[in-house]
Backbone as a printed PyTorch tensor [residue, N CA C, xyz], in Angstrom:
tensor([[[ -26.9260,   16.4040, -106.5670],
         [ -25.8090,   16.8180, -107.3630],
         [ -24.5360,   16.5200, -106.5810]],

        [[ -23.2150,   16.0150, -107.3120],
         [ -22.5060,   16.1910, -106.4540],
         [ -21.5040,   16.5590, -107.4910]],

        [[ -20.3480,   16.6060, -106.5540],
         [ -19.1210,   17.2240, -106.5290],
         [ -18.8620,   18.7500, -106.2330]],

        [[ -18.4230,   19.8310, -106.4240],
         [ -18.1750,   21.1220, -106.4380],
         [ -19.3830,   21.8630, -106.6070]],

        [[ -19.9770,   21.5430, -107.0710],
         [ -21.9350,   21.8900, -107.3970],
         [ -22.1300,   22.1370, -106.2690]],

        [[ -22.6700,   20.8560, -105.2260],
         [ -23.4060,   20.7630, -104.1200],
         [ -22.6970,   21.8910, -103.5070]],

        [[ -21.3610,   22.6700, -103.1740],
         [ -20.6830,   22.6880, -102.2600],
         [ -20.6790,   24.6280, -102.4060]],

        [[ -21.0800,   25.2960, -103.2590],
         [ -21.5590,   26.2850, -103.3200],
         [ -21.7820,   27.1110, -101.8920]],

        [[ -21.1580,   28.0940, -101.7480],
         [ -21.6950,   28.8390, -100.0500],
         [ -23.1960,   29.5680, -100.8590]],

        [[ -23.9920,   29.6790, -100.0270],
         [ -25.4040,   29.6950, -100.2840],
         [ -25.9400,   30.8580,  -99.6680]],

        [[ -26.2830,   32.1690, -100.8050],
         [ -27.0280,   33.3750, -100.0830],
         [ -28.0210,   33.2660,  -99.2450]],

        [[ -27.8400,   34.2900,  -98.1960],
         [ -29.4830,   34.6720,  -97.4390],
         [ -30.4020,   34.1480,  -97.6140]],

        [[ -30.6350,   34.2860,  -98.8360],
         [ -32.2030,   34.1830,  -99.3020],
         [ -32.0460,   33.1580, -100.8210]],

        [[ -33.2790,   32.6790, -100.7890],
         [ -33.3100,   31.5220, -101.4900],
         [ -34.1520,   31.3650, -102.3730]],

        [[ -34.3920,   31.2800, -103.1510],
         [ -36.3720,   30.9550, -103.8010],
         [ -36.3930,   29.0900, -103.9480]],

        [[ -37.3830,   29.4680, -103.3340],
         [ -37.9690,   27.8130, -103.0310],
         [ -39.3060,   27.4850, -103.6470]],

        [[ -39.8370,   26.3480, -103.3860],
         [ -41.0800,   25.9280, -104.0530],
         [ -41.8810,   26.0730, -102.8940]],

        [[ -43.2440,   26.8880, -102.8710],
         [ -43.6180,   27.4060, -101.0060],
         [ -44.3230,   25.7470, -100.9600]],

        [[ -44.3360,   25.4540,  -99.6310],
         [ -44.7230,   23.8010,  -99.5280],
         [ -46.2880,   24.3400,  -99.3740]],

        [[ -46.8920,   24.8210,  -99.4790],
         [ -48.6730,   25.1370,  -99.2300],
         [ -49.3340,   24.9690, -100.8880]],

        [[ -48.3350,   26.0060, -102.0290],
         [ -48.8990,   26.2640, -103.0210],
         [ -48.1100,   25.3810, -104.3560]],

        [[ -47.1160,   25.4120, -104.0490],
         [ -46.0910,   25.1830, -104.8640],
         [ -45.6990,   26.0890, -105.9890]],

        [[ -46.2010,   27.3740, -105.7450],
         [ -46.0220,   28.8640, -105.8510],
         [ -44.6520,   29.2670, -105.6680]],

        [[ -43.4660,   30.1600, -106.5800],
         [ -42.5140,   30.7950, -105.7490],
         [ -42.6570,   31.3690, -104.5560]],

        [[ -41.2300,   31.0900, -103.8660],
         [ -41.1070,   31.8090, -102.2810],
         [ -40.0840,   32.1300, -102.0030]],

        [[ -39.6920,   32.3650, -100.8890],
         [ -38.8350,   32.8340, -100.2880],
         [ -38.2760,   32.2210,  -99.2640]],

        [[ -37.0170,   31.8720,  -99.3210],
         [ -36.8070,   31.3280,  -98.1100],
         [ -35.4980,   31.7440,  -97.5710]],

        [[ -35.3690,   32.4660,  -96.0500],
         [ -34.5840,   33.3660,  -95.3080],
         [ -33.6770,   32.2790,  -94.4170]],

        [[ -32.6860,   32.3750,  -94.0440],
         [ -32.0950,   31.8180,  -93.2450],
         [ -31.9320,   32.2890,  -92.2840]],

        [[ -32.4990,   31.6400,  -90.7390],
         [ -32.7380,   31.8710,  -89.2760],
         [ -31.2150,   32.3830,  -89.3050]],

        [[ -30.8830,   33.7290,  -88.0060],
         [ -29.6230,   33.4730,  -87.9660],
         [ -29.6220,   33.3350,  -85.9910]],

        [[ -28.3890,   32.5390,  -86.0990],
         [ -28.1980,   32.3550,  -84.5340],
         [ -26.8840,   32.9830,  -83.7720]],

        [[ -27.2990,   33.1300,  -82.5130],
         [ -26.6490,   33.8290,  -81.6950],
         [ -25.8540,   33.1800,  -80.5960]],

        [[ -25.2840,   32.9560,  -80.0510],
         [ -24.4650,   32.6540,  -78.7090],
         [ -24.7450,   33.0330,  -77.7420]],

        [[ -25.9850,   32.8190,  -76.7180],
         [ -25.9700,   33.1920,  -75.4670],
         [ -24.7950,   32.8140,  -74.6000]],

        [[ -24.2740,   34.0490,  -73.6580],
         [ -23.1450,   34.2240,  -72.9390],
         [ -23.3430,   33.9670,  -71.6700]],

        [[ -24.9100,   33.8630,  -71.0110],
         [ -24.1800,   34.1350,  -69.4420],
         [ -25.6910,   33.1330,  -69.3840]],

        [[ -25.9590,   32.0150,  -68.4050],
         [ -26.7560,   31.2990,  -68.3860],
         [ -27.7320,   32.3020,  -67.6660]],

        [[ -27.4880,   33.2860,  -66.8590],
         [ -28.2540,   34.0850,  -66.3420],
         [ -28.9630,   34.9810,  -67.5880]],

        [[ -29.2570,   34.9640,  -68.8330],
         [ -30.0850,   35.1870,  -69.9090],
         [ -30.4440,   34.3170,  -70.3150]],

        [[ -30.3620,   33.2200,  -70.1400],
         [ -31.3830,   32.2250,  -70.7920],
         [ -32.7300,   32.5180,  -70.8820]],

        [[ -33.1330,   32.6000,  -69.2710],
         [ -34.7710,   32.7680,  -69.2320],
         [ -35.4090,   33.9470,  -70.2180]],

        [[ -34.7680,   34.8830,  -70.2740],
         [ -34.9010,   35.7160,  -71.5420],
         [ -35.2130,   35.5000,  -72.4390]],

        [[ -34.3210,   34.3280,  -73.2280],
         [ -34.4750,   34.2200,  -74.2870],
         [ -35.5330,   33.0620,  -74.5780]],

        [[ -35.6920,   32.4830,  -73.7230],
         [ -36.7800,   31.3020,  -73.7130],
         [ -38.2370,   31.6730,  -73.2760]],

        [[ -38.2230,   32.8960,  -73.2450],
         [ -39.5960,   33.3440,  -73.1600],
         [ -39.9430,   34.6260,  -73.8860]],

        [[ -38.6530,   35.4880,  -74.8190],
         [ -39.2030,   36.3330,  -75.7080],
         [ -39.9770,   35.5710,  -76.9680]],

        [[ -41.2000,   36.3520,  -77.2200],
         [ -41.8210,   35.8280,  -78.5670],
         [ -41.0340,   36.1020,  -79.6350]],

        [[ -40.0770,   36.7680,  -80.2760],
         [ -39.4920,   36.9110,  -81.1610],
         [ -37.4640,   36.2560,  -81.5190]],

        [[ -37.7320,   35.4490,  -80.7110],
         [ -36.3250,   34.3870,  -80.3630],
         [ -36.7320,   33.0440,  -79.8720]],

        [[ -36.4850,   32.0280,  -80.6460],
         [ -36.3220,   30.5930,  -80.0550],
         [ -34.9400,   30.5270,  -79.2850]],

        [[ -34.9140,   29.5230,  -78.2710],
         [ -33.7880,   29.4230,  -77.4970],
         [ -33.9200,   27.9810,  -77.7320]],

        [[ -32.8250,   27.2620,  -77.8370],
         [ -32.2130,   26.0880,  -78.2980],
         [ -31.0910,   25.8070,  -77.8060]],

        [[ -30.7460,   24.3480,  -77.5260],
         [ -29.8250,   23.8740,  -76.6980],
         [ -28.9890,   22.9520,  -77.8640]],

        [[ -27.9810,   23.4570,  -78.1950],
         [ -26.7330,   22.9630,  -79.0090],
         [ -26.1610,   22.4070,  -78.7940]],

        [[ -25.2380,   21.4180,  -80.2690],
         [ -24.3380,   20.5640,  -79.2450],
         [ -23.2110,   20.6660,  -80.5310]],

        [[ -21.9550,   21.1390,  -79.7360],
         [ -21.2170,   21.0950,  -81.5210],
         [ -20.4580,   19.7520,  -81.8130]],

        [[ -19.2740,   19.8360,  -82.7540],
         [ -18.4890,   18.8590,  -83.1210],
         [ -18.0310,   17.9350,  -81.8810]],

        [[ -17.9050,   18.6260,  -81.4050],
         [ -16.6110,   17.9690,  -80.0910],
         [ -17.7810,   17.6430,  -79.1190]],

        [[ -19.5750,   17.3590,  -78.8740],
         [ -19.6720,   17.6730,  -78.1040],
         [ -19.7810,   18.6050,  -76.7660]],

        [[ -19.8010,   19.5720,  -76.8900],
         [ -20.2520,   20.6920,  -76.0800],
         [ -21.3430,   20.6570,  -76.6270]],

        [[ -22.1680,   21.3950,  -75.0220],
         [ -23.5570,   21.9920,  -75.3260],
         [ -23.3440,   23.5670,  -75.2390]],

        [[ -24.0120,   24.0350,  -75.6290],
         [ -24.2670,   25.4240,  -76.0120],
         [ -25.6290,   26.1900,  -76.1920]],

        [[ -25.8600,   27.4380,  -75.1290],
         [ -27.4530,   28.0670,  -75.1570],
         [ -27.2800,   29.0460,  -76.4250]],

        [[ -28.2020,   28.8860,  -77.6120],
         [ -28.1600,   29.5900,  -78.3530],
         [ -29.7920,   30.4800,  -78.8520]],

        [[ -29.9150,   31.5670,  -79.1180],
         [ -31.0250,   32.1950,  -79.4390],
         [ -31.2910,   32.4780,  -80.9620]],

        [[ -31.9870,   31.8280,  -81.8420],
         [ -32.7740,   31.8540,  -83.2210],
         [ -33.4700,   32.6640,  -83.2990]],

        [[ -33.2820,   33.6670,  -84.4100],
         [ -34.3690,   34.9700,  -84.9760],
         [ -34.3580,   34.0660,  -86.7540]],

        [[ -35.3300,   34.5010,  -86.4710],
         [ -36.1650,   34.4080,  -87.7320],
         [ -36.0070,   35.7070,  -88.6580]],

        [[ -36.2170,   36.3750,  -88.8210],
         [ -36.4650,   37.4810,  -89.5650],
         [ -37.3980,   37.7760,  -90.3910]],

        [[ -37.2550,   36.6870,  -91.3440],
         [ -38.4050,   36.5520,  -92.5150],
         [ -39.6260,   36.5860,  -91.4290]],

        [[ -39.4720,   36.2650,  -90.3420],
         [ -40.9820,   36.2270,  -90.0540],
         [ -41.6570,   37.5340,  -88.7130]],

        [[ -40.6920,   38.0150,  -88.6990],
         [ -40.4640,   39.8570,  -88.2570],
         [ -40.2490,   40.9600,  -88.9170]],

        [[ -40.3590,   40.7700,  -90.0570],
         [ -40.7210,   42.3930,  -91.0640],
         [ -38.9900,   42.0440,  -91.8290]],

        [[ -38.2280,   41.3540,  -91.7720],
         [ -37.1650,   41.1430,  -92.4680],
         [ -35.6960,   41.6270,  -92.0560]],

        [[ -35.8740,   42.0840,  -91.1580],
         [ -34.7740,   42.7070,  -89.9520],
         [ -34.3320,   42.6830,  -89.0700]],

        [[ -33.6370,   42.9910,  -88.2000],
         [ -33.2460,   42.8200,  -87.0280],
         [ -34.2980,   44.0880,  -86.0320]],

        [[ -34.2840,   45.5330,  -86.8200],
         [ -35.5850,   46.3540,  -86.2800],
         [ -36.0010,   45.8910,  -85.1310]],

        [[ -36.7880,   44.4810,  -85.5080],
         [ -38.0130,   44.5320,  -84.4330],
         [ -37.1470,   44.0110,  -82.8020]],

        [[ -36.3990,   43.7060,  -82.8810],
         [ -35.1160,   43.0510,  -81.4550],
         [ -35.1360,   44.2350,  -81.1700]],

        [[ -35.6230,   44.3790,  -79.4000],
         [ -35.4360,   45.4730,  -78.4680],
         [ -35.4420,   45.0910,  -77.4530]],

        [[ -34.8420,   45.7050,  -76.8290],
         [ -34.5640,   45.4180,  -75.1740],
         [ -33.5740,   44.5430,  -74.7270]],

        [[ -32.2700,   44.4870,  -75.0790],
         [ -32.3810,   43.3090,  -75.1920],
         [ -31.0930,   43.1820,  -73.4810]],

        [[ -30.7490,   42.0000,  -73.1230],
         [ -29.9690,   42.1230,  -72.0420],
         [ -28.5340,   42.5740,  -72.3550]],

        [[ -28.2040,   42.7100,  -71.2130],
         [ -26.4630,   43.6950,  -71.5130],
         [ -25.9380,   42.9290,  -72.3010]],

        [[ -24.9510,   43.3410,  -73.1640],
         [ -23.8150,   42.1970,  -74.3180],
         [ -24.4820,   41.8020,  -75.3810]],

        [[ -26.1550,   42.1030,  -75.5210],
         [ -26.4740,   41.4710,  -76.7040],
         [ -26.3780,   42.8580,  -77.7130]],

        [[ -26.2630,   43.1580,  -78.9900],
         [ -27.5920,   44.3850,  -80.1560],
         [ -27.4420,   42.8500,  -81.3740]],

        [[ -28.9420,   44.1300,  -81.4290],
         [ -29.5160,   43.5230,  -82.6260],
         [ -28.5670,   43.0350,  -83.9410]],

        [[ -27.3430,   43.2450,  -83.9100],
         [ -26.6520,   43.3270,  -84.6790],
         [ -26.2380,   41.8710,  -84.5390]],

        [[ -26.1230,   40.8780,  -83.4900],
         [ -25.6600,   39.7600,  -83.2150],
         [ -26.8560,   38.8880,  -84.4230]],

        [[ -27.6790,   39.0480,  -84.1930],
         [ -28.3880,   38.7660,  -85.3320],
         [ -28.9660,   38.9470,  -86.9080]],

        [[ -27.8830,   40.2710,  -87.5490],
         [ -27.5640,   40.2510,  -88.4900],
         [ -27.3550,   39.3770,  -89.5430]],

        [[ -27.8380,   39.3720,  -90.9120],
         [ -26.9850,   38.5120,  -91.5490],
         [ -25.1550,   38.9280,  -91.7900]],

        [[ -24.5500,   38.1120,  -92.1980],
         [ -23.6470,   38.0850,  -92.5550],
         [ -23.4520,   38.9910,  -94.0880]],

        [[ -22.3840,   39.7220,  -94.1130],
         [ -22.1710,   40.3850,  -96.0880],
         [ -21.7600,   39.2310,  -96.4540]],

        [[ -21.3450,   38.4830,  -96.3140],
         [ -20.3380,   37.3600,  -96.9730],
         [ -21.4800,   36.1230,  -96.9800]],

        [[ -21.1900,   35.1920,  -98.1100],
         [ -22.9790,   34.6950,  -98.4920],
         [ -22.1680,   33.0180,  -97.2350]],

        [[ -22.3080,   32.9650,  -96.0640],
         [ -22.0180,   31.9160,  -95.4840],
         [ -22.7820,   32.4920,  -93.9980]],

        [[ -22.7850,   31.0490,  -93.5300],
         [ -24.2080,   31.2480,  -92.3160],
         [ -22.3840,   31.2200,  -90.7360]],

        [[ -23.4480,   31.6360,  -89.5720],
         [ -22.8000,   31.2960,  -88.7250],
         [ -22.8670,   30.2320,  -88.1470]],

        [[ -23.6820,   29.7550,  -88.8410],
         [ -24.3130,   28.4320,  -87.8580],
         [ -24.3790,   27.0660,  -89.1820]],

        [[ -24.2350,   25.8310,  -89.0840],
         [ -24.4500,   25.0490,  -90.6640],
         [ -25.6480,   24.2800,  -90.6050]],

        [[ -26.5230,   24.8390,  -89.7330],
         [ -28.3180,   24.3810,  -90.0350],
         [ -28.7640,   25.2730,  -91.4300]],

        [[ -29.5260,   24.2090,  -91.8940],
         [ -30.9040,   24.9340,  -92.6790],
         [ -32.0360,   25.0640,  -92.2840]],

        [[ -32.0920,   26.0480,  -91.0680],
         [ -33.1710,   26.2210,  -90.1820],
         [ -33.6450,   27.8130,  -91.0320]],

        [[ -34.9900,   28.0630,  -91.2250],
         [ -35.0660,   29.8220,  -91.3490],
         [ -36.4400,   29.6480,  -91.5700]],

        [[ -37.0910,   30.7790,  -92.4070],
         [ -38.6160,   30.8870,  -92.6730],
         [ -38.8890,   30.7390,  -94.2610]],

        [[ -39.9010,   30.6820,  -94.6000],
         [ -40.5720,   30.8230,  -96.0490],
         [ -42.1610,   31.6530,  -95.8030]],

        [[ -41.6830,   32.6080,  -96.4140],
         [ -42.5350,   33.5800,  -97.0260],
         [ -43.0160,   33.5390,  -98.5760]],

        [[ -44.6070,   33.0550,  -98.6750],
         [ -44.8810,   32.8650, -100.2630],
         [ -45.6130,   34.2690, -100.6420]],

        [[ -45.8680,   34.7440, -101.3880],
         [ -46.5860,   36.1110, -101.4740],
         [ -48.2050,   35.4930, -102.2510]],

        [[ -47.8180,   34.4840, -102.7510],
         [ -49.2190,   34.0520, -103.4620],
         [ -50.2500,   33.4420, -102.4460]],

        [[ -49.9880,   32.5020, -101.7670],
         [ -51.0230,   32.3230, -100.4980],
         [ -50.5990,   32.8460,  -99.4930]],

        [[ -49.4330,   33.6430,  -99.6480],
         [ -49.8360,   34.6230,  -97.9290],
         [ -48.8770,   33.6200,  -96.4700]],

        [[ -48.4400,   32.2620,  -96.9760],
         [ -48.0330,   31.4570,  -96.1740],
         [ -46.9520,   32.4560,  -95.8090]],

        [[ -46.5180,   32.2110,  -94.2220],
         [ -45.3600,   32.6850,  -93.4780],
         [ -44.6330,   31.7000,  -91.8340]],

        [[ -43.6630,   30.8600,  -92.3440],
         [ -43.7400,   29.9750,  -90.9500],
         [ -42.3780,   29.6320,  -91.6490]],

        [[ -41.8220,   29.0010,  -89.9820],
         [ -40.9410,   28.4760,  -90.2360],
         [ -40.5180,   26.9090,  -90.9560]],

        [[ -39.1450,   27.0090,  -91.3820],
         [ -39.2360,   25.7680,  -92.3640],
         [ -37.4530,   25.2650,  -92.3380]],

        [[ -37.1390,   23.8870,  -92.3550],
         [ -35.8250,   23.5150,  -92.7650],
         [ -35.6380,   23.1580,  -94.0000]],

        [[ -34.6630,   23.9570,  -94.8190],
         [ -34.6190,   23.7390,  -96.2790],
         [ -34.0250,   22.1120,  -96.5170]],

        [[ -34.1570,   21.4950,  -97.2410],
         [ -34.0700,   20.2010,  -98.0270],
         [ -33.6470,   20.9190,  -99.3700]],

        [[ -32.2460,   21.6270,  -99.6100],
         [ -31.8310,   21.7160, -100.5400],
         [ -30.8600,   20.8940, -101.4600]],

        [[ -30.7830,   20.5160, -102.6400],
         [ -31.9570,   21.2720, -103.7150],
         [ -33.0930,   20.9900, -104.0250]],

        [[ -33.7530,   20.1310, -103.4880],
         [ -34.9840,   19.4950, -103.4640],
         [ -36.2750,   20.3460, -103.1170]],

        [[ -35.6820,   21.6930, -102.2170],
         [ -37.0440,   22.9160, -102.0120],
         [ -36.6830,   23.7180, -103.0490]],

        [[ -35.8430,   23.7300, -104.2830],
         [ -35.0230,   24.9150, -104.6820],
         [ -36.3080,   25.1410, -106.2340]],

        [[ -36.6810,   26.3450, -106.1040],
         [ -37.8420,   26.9040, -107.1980],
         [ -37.1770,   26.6520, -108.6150]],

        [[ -36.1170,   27.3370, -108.7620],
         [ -35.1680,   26.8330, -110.2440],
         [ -34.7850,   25.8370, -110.3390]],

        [[ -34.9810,   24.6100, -110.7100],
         [ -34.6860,   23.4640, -111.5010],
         [ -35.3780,   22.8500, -111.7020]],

        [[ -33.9000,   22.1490, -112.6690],
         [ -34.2680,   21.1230, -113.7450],
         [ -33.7350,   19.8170, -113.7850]],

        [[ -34.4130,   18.3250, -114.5120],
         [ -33.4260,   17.5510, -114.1980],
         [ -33.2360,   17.3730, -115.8290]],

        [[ -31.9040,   17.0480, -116.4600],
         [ -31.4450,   16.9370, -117.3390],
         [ -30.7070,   14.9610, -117.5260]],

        [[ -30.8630,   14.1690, -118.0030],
         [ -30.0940,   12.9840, -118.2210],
         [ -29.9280,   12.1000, -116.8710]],

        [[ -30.8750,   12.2500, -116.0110],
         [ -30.4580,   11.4770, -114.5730],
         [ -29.9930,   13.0380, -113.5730]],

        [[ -29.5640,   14.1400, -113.9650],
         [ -28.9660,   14.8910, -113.2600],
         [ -29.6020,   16.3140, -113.0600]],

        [[ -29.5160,   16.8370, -111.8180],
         [ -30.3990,   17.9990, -111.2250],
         [ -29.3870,   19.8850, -111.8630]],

        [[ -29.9940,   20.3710, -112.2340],
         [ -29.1290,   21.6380, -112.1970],
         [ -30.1250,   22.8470, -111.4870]],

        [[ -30.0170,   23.4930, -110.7090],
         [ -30.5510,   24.6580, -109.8310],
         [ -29.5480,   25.7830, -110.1160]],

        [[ -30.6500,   26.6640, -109.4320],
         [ -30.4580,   27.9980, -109.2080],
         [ -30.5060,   28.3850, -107.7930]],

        [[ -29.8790,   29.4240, -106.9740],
         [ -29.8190,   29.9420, -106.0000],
         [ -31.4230,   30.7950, -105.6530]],

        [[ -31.6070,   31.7340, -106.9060],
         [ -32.8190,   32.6180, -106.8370],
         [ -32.9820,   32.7940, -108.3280]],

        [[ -34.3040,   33.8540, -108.8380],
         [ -34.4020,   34.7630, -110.0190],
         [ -33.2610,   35.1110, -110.8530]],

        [[ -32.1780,   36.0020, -109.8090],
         [ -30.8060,   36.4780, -110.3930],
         [ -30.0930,   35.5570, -111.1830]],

        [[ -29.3820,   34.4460, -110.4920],
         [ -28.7770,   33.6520, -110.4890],
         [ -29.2660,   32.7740, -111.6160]],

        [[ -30.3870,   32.1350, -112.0450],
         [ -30.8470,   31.8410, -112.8230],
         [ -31.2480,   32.3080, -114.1720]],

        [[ -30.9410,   33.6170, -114.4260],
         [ -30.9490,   34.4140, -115.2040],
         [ -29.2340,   34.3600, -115.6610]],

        [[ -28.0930,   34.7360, -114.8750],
         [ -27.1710,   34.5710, -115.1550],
         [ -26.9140,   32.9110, -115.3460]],

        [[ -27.5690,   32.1190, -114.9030],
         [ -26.9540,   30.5580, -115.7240],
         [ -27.8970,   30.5210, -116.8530]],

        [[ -29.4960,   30.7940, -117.0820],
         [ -29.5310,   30.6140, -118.2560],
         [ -28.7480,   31.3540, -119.5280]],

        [[ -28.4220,   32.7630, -119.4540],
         [ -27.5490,   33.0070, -120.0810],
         [ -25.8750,   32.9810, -120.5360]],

        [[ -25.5380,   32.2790, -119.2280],
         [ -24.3140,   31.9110, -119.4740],
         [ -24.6580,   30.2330, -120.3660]],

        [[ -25.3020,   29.7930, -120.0060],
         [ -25.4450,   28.6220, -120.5260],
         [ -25.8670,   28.4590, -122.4190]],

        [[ -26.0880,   30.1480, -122.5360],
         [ -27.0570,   30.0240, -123.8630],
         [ -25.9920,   31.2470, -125.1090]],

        [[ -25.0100,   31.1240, -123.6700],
         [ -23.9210,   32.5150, -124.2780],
         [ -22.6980,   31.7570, -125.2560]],

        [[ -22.1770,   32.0640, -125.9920],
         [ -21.3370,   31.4180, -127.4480],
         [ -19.8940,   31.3380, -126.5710]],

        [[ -18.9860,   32.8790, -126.1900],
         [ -17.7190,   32.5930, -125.2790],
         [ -18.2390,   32.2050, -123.8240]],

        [[ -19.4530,   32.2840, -123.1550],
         [ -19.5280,   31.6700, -121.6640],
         [ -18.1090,   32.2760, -120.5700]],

        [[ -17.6480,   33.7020, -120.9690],
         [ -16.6670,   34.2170, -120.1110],
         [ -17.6790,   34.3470, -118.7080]],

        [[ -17.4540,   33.6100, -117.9160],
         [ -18.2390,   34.0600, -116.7760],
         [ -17.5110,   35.3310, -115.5520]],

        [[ -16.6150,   36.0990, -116.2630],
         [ -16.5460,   37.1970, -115.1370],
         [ -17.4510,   37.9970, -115.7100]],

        [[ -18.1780,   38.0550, -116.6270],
         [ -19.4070,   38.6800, -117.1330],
         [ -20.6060,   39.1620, -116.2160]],

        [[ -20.2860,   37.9270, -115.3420],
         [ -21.6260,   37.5000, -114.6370],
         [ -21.2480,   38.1430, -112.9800]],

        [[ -22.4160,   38.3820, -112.5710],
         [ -22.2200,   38.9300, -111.3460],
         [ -22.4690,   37.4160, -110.7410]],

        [[ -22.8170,   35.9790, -110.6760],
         [ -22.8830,   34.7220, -110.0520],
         [ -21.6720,   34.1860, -110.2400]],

        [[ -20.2860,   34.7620, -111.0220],
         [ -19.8670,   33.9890, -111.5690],
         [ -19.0570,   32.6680, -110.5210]],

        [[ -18.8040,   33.2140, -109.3540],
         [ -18.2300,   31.9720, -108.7930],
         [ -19.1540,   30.7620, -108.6980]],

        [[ -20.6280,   30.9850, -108.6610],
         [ -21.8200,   29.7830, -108.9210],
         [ -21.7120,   29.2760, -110.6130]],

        [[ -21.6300,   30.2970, -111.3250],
         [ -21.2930,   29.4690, -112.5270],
         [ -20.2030,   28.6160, -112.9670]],

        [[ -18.8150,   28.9400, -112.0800],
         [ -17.6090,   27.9410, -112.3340],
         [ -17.7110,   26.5320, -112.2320]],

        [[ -18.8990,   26.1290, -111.2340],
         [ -19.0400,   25.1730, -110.9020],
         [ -20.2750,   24.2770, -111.6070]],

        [[ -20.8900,   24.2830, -112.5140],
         [ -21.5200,   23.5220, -113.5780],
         [ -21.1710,   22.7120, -113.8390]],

        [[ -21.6890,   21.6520, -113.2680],
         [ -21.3130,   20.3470, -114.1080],
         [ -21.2760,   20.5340, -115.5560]],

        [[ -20.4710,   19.8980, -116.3120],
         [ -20.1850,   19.8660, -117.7010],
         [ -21.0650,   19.0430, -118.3900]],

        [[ -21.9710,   18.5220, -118.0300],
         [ -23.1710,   17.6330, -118.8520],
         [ -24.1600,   19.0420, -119.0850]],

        [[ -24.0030,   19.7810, -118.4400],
         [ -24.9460,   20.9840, -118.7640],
         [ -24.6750,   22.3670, -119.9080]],

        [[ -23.1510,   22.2190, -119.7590],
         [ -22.9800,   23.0350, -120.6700],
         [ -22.3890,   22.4080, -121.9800]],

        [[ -22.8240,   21.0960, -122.4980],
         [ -22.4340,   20.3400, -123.7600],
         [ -23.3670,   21.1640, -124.7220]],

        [[ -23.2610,   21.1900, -125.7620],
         [ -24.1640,   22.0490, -127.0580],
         [ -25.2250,   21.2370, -127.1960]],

        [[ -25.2200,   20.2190, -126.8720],
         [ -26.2620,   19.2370, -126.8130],
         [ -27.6260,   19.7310, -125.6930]],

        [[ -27.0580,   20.1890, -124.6510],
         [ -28.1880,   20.3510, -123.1700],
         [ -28.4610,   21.4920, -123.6400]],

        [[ -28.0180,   22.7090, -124.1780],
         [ -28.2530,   24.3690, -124.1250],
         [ -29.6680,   24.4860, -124.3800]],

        [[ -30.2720,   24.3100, -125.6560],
         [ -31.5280,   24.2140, -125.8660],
         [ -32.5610,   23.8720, -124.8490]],

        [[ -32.3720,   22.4940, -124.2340],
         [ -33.3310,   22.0200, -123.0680],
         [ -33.2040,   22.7760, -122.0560]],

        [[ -31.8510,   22.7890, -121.1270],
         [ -31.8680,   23.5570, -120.2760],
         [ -32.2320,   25.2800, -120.4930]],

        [[ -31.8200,   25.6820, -121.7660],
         [ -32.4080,   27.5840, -121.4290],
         [ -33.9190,   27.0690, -121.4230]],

        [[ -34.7300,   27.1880, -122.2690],
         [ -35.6970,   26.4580, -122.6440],
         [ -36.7400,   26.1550, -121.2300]],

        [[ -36.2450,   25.1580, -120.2880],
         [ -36.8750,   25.2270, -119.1260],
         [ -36.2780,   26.1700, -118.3980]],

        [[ -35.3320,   26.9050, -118.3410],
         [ -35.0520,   28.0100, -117.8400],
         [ -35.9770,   29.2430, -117.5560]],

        [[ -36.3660,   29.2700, -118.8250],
         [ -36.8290,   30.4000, -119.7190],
         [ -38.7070,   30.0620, -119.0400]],

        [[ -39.1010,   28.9510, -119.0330],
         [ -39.7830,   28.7750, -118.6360],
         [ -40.6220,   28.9170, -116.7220]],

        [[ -39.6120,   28.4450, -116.1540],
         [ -39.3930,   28.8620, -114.9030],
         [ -38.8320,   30.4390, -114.6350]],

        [[ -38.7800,   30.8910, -115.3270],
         [ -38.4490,   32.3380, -115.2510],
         [ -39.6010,   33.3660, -115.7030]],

        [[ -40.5340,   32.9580, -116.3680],
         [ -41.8060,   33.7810, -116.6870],
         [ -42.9090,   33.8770, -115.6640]],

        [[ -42.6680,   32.5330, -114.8130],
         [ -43.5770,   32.4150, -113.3990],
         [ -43.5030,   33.5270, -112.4930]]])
């Protein structure tokens, strides 16, 4: 997809197609941390519940950084204890605001139908459980919610989207989707992917 579509800031959590079953899933976004003092590294490169990774940003710098998973620790920060001076669990928080600290699609997928739980890099929209392709062109959903609010905005007569609790995801619809022509097809497979 492109234009304003693609460019969407992207919640926590995701529903994806689980790559084992092709079953709905879940998919969490790793969040990362900033190790501060090279004297914690070894820490972090040998707790089981943190990957340690060697970064490199825009400009070049490297950078020691520590990856939690969550999805694949009970869904929290909880299970982080002990940790060295300057760190809490809180550094690994998600964010309230739906944007990452980091711009990897690194995190986990959790399927509930086969039980799968591991880590995974999203290939979005291409892992994304809601969609459809319409005329050459892809339209998705974020999750369940979200897809519920575009099939009904899409199937709604005024389409006021402050209606909608997605609505800043709905501003951005390509207009081949909301022609009177697509409504039918798209709720339709909507509606369909939504009974799963």
């Amino acid at each position: 997809m492109t234009g304003t579509y693609g460019w969407n800031p992207m919640p926590h959590f995701v529903d994806v197609c689980c790559p084992s079953c092709g079953s709905k899933a879940i998919f969490e976004f790793a969040e990362i941390s900033k190790i501060h003092l090279k004297s914690d590294v070894p820490y972090f490169q040998e707790s089981e519940i943190f990957d340690y990774e060697l970064f490199q940003d825009s400009c070049g710098h490297k950078w020691h950084g520590a990856v939690f998973y969550a999805g694949l620790h009970g869904g929290s920060v909880e299970s982080i204890k002990d940790l060295p001076v300057g760190y809490t669990p809180e550094n690994w928080a998600h964010s309230r605001y739906l944007m990452r600290n980091h711009g990897l699609d690194i995190g986990s997928v959790n399927c509930s139908s086969c039980g799968l739980a591991q880590k995974h890099n999203l290939d979005w929209p291409a892992d994304a459980y809601f969609t459809i392709q319409y005329k050459g062109q892809e339209l998705w959903a974020f999750n369940q919610e979200s897809a519920i609010d575009l099939r009904d905005f899409i199937d709604g007569v005024d389409r006021n989207v402050d209606a909608f609790k997605w609505r800043n995801f709905l501003l951005h619809i390509p207009s081949l989707f909301k022609n009177r022509g697509a409504r039918e097809y798209v709720v339709k497979h909507l509606n369909r992917l939504l009974k799963c």
